[in-house]
C-alpha positions in Angstrom: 25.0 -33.8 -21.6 23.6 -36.9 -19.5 24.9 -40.0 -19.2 22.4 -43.0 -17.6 24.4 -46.2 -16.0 22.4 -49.2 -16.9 22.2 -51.6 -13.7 24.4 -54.3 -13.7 23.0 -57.9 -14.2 24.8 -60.4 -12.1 25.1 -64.2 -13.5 22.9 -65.6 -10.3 20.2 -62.9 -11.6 20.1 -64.9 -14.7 20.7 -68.1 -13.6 17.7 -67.0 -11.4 15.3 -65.8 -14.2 16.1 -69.6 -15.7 15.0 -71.5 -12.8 12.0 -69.4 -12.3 11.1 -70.3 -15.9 11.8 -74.1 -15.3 9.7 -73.7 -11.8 6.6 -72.5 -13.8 6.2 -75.4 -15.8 6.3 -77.5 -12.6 3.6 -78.4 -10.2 3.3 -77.6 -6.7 5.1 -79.9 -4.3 7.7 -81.4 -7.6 10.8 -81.5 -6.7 13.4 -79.3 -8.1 16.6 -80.5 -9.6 19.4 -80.6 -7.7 22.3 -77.9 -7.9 24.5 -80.2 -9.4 22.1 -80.6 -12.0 21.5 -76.8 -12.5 24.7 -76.3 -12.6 25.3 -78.4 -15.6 21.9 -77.5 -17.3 23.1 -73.6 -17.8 26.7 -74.2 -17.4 27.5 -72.5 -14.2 29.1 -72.7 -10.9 27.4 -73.9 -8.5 27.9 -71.4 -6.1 26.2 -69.2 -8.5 23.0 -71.7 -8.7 23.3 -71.9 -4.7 22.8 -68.0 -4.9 20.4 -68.0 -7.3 18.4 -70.8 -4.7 18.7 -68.6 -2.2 17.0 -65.5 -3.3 14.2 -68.0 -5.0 13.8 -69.8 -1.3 13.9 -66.1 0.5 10.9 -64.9 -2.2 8.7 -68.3 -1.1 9.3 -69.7 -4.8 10.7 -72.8 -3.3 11.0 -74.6 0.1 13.3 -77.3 1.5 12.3 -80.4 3.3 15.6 -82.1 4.6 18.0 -81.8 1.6 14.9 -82.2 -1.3 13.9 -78.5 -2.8 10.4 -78.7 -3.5 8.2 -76.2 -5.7 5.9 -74.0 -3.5 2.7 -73.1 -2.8 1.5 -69.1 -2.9 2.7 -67.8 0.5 0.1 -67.1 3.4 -0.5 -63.6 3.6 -0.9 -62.9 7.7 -1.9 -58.8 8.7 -0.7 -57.2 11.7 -3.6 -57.2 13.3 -5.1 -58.3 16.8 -6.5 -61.7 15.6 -6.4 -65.2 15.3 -3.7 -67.1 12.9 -6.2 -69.6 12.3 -8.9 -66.7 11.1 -6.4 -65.2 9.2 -5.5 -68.4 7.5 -9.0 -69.5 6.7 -10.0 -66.3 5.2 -7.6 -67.1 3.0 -9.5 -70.4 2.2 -6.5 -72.2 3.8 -6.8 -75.0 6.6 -4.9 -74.5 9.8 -4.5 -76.5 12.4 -2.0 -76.7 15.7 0.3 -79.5 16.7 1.3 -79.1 20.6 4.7 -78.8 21.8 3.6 -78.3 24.7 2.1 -76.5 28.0 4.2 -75.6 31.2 3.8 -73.9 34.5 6.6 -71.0 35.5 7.4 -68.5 37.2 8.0 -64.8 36.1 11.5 -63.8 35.8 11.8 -59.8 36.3 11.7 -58.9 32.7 8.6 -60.9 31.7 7.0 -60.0 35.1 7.1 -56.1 34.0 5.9 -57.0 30.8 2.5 -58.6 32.3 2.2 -56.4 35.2 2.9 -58.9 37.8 5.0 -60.0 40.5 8.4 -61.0 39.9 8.3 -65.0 40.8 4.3 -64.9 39.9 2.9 -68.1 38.4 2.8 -68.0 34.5 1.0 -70.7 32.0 3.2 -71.3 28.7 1.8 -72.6 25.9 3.9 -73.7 22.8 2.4 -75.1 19.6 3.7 -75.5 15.8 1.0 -73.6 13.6 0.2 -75.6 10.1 -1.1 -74.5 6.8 -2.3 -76.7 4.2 -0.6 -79.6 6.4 2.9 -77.6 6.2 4.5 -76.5 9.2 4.7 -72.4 8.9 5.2 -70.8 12.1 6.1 -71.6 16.6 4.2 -69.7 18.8 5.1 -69.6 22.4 2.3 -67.6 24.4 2.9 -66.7 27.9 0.1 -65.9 30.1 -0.5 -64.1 33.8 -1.6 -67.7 35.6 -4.2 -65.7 37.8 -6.1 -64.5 34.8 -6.7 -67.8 32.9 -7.9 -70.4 35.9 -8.5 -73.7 34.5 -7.3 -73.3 31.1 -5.1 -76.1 31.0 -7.6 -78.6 31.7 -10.2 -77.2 29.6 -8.2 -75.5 26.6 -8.3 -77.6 23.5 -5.4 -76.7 22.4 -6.0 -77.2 18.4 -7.8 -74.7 18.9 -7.6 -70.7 18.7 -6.6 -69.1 22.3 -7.9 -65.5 21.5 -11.7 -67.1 21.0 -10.4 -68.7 24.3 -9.5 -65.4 26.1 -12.6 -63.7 24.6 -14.9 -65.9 25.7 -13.4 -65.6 29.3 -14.8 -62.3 29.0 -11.2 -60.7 28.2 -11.8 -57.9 25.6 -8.2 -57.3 23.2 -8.0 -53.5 23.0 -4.4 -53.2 21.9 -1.0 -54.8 20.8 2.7 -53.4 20.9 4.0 -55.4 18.2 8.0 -55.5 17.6 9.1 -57.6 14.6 12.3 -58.4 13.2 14.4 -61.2 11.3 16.5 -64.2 11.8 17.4 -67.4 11.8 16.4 -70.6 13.8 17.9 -72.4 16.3 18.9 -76.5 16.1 15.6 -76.7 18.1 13.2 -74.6 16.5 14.5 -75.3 12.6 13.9 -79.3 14.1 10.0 -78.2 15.4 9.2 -76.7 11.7 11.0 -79.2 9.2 13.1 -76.9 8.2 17.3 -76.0 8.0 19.1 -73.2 10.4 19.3 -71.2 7.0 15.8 -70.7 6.3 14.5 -67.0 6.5 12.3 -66.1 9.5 10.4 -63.2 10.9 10.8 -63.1 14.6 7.5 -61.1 16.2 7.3 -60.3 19.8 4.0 -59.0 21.1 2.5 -57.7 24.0 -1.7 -57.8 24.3 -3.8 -55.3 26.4 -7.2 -54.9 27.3 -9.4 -51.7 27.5 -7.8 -51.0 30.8 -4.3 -51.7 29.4 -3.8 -54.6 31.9 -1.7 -57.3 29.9 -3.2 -60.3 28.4 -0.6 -62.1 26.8 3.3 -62.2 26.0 3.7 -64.1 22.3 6.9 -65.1 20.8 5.8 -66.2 17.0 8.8 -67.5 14.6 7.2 -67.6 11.1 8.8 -69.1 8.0 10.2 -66.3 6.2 9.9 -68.1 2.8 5.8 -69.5 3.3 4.7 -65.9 4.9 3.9 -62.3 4.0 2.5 -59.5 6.4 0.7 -57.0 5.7 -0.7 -53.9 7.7 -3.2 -51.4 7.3 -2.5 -48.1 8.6 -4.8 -45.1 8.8 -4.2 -41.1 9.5 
């Protein structure tokens, strides 16, 4: 004798299924009703709406701007792959663009210094910028570069635009990355930098860049929106 235990549906679930169904006959960029207002519509708590928000926000359904939940675009789909954001995003027949936070000079603390291969106290260029899709603010990249490889580049780096056809054209070949990549949430700061609240999902990837040699190129810090990105990678035997 067998006995099956049928999974148990919790009201949010359904509440969920409900709002997915009112979200489909909604345009991209409407704004959704409020929770109040869902709340009343299927008679429910509003904690249980909240919940049911929150798994819709987490699978890129919606988005919040400020306190208005808006009806989302598809997500961007980004591999993990040595490449360009910008490439990535216009393969994808998407526009990207940059919007600079800013460039500063600094020197290496120990544990970046072993991470480029340089001195402790070395010179290093930062470069932070807010990456954009479709005009919507997805992702903050902080790159951190060994100063006496890139002489110049902040004069002549135009910042709007990609910094590995910048490194490549320096004659710097990428051979490998060391990609770590976990999630979180962001800080005051960073949820202020991509129009966003400290709830919102993100994925925090850390990478390290190497040429043939395996001399370090690069140290990148990316925070990407949890709920407007996907990654994907390709692996082979």
């Amino acid at each position: 004798m067998s006995s099956t235990v049928e999974p148990r549906v919790l009201k949010h679930q359904i509440v969920r299924a409900r709002i997915e169904e009112l979200l489909d006959g909604l345009e991209v960029g409407a704004t959704v009703p409020s929770e109040r207002d869902l709340a009343v519509r299927f008679d429910v708590a509003r904690e249980t709406v909240r919940q049911a928000l929150r798994e819709l926000l987490v699978a890129g359904r919606i988005e919040r701007q400020g306190k208005t939940t808006l009806v989302a675009g598809p997500k961007l789909v980004l591999p993990l792959a040595l490449g360009s954001y910008t490439e990535a995003a216009r393969s994808e027949g998407r526009s990207a663009t940059r919007i600079l936070v800013g460039w500063t000079r600094q020197t290496a603390e120990p544990e970046l210094a072993s991470m480029l291969a340089i001195e402790p106290g070395d010179p290093v260029i930062q470069l932070e910028r807010v990456l954009t899709t479709d005009g919507v603010r997805l992702g903050l990249e902080t790159t951190r570069l060994p100063a006496y490889r890139y002489p110049g580049l902040l004069e002549t780096f135009d910042y709007r635009q990609s910094l590995y056809a910048e490194i490549a054209a320096r004659g710097i070949t990428f051979a490998e990355a060391v990609d770590s990549i976990e999630t979180t949430l962001p800080d005051a700061r960073e949820a202020a930098l991509l129009g966003v609240d400290t709830r919102t999902p993100m994925f925090l990837l850390k990478r390290v860049s190497y040429d043939p040699g395996r001399v370090p190129i690069e140290h990148r810090r990316s925070l990407y929106r949890g709920d407007r990105m996907t990654f994907t990678a390709i692996q082979t035997p």
